[in-house]
C-alpha positions in Angstrom: 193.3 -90.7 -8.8 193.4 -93.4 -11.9 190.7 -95.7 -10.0 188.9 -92.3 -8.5 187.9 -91.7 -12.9 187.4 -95.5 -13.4 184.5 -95.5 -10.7 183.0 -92.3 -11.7 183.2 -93.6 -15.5 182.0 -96.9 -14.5 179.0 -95.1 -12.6 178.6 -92.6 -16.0 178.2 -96.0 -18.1 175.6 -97.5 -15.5 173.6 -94.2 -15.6 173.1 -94.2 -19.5 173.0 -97.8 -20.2 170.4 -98.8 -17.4 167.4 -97.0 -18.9 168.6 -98.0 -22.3 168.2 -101.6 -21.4 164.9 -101.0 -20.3 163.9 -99.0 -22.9 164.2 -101.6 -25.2 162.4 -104.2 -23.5 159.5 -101.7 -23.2 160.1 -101.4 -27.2 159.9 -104.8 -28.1 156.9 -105.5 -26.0 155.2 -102.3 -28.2 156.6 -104.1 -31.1 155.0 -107.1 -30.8 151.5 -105.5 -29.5 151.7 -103.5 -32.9 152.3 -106.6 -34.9 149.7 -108.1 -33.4 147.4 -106.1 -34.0 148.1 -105.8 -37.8 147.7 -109.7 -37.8 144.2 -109.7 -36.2 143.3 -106.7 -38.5 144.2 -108.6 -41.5 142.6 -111.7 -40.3 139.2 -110.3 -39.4 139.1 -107.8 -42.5 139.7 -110.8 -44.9 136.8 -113.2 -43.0 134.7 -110.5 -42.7 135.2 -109.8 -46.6 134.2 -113.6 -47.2 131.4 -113.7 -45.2 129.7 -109.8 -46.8 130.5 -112.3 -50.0 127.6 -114.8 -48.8 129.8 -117.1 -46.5 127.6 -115.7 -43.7 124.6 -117.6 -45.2 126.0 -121.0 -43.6 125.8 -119.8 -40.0 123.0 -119.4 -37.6 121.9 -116.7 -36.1 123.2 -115.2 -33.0 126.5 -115.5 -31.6 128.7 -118.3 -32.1 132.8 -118.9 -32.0 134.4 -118.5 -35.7 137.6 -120.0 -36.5 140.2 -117.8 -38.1 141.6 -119.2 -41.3 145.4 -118.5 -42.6 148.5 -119.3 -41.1 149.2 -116.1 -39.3 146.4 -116.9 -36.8 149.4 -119.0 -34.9 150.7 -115.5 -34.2 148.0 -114.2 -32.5 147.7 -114.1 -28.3 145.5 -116.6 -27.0 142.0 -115.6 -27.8 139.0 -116.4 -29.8 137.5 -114.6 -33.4 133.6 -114.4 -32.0 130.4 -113.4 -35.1 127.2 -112.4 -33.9 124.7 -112.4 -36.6 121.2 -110.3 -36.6 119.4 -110.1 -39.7 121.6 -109.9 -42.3 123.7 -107.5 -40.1 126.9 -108.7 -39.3 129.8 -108.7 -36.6 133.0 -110.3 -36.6 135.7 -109.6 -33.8 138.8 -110.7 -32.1 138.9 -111.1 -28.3 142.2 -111.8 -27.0 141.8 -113.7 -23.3 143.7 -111.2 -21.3 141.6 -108.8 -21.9 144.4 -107.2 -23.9 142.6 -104.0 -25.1 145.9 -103.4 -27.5 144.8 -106.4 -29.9 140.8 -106.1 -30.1 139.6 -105.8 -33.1 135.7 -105.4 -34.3 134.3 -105.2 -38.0 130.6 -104.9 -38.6 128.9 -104.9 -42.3 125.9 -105.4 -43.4 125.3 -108.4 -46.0 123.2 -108.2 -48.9 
């Protein structure tokens, strides 16, 4: 009877603590897509800032790779910041190499 319980207890525990485990691996995998996300926001938002603020005049026109500046761009997924310039319109965004739709980020302005 005493090792009937423990096997049914033993299977209770398995049951509830099986797609806990998983749940938090699928947690911190969101986790660190989110805070991704809010690093490549604040990277791009500052550049782009700088370059609306005449940095944008030292570049050519057309496409071209632009490096991120600040330490947090170490935290990023592998990828590339890419500005496209047409006129004095403006595009700076961040294209991670997975194709990771979850950390793309695009800001456009228009310089004066």
């Amino acid at each position: 009877m005493l090792s009937t319980e423990l096997v049914v207890a033993i299977a209770i525990l398995l049951v509830t603590v099986v797609p806990l485990a998983f749940s938090f691996v699928q947690e911190a995998h969101i986790l660190r897509q989110s805070y991704q996300k809010a690093v490549a926001l604040e990277l791009v938002d500052g550049e782009m800032e700088i370059l609306l603020a005449g940095e944008w005049r030292s570049f050519h026109e057309g496409t071209q790779d632009y490096p991120l500046h600040g330490d947090a761009a170490r935290n990023l997924p592998p990828g590339k910041a890419v500005l496209t310039i047409t006129g004095n319109h403006l595009r700076l965004e961040w294209l991670p190499e997975k194709g990771n739709l979850a950390t793309h980020v695009l800001r456009e302005g228009t310089a004066r």
